[in-house]
Legacy VTK file of the C-alpha trace (Angstrom):
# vtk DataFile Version 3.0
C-alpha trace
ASCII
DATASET POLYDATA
POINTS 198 float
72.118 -38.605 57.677
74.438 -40.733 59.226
77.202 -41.123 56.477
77.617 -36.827 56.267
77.768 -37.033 60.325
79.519 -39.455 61.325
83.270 -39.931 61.080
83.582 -43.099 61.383
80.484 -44.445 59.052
81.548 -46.440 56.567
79.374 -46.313 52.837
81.081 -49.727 51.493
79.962 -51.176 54.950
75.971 -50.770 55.491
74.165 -53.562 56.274
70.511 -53.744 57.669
68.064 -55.801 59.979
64.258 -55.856 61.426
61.844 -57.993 62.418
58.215 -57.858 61.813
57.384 -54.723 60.094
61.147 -53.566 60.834
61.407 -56.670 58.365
59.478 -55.715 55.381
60.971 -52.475 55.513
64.486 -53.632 55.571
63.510 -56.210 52.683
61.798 -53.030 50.633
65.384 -51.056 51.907
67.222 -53.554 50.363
65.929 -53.252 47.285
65.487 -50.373 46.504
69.332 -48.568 47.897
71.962 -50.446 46.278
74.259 -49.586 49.045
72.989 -52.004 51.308
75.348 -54.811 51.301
73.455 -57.468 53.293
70.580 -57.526 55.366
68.692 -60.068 58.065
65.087 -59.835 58.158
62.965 -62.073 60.817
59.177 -62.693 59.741
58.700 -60.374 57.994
56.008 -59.592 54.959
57.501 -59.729 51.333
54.542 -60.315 49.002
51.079 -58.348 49.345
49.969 -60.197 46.327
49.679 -63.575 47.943
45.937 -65.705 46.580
45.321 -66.046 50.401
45.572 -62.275 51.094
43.243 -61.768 47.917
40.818 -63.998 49.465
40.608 -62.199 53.032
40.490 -59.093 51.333
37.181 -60.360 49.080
36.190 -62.034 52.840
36.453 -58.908 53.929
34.588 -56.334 51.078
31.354 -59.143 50.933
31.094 -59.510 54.944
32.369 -62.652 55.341
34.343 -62.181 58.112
34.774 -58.562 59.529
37.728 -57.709 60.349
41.580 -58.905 58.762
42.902 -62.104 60.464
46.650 -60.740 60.632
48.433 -57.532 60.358
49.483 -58.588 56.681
46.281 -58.875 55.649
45.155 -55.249 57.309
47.940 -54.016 55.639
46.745 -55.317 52.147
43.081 -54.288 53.161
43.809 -50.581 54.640
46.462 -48.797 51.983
44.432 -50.531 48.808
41.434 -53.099 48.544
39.506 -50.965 51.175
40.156 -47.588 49.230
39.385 -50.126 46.041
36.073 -51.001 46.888
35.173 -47.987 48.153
35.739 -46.092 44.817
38.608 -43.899 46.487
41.173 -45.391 44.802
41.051 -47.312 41.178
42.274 -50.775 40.393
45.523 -49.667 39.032
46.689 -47.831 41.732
45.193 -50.386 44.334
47.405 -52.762 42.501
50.303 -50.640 42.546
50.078 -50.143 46.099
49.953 -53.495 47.181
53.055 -54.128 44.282
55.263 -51.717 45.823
54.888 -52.981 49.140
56.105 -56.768 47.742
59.922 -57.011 48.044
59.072 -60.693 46.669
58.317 -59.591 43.988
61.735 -58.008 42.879
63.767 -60.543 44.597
66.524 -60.086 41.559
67.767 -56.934 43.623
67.757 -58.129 46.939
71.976 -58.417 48.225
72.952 -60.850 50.574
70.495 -61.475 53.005
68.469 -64.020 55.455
65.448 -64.521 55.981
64.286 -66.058 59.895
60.754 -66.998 60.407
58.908 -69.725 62.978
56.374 -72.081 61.818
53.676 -71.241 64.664
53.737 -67.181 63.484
50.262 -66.508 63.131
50.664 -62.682 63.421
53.040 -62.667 60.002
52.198 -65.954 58.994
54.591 -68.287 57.431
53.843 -68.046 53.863
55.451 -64.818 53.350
58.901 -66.326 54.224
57.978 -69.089 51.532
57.274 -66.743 49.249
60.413 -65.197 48.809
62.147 -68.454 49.398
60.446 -69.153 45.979
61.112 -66.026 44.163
64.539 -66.928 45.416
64.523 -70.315 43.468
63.023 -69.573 40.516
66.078 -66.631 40.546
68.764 -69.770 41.093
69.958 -68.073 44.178
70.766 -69.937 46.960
73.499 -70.066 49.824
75.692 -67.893 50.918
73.939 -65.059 48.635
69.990 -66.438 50.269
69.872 -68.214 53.319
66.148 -69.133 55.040
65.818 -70.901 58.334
62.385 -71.868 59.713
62.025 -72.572 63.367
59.322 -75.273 64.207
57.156 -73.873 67.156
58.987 -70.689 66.683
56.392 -67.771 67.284
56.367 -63.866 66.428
59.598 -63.105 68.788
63.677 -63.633 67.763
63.783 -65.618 71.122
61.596 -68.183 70.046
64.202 -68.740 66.954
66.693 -70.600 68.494
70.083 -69.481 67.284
68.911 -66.718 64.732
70.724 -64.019 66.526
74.024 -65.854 66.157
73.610 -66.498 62.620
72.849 -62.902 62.274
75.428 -61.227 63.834
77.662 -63.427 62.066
76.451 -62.746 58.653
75.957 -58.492 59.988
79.120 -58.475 61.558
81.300 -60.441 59.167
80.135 -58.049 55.913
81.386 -55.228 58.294
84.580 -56.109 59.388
83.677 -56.748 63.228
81.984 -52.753 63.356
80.122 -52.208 65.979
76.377 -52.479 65.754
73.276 -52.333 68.054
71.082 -55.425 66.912
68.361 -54.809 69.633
67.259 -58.480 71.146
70.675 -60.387 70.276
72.414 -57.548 72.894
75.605 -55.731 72.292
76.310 -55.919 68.734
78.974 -57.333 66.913
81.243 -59.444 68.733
84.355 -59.888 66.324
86.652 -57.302 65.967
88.290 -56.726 62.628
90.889 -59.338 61.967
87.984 -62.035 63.072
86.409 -63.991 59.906
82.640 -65.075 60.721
LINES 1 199
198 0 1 2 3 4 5 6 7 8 9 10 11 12 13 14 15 16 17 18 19 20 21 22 23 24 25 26 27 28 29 30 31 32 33 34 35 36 37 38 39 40 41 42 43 44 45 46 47 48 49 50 51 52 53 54 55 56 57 58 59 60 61 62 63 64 65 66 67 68 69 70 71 72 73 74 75 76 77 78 79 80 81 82 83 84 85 86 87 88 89 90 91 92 93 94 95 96 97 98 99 100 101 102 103 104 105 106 107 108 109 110 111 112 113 114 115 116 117 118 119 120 121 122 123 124 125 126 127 128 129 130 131 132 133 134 135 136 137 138 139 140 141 142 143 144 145 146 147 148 149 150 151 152 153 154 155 156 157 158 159 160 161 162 163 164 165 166 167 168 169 170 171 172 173 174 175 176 177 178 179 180 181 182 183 184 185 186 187 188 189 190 191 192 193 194 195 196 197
């Protein structure tokens, strides 16, 4: 891994980011590895237990509509109702797999984080942001520790969240000390150098 490889990796120092699925596996990342310090996670899906996906899935297994209406939804339907209702897999471990794919759901060990997510997403669609900002409140956490912003119009691409990469790098780049670190669509990376405070 990185931290036996590379000299200058630091272990205190590990943050993370995705977006989309990149999102719900930085969310599941940061709960489950306690060294991740913060993370920034853009629309991404944090509870598989949601009534609405429950309902598409029963849409689904009686014909009602035939195939899932997002990728949340297929995700839901594919790894356990499907395998549910075709006998493959029981109702306990359908349940499980849907549970351990719900970072939502064990909010309490989330660090530091934001979440970034546009109201006009109708590939992740904006309920799973809501979601954890509710397991959030019902936790009492709020800013700096949980930070949501939701972009009106904003669609299923960081450009179309106006100033998210900013307030990204900021919060990445400030837990690091000014590191260097490729964030993808925001460009170079961290843009403070190690005497800068966010």
């Amino acid at each position: 891994g990185v931290l036996a490889n590379v000299a200058e990796a630091d272990a205190s120092s590990i943050v993370a980011w995705g977006a989309s699925r990149g999102a719900g596996v930085t969310l599941l990342l940061g709960v489950r590895d306690d060294r991740i310090i913060t993370c920034s996670e853009f629309y991404g899906a944090s509870n598989h237990m949601l009534p609405s996906i429950q309902a598409d899935c029963e849409d689904l297994a009686n014909n009602v509509i035939s195939s899932p209406p997002n990728p949340v939804v297929n995700v839901a339907w594919t790894s356990a109702a499907s395998p549910y209702v075709s006998g493959t897999m029981t109702l306990a471990e359908a349940r499980h797999a849907l549970i351990a794919r719900s970072a939502a759901l064990f909010a309490e060990r989330l660090p530091r984080m934001q979440a970034h997510h546009g109201t006009a997403d109708f590939v992740v669609p904006i309920e799973q942001t809501y979601a954890l900002d509710q397991a959030m409140q019902a936790l009492g956490v709020a800013s700096p520790t949980y930070e949501s912003f939701v972009y009106q119009g904003g669609v299923h691409t960081p450009p179309s969240l106006t100033g998210s990469g900013a307030l990204t790098q900021t919060l990445l780049c400030g837990v690091t000390g000014g590191a260097y670190g490729d964030f993808g669509h925001f460009g170079a990376g961290c843009s403070l150098s190690a005497g800068d405070s966010p």
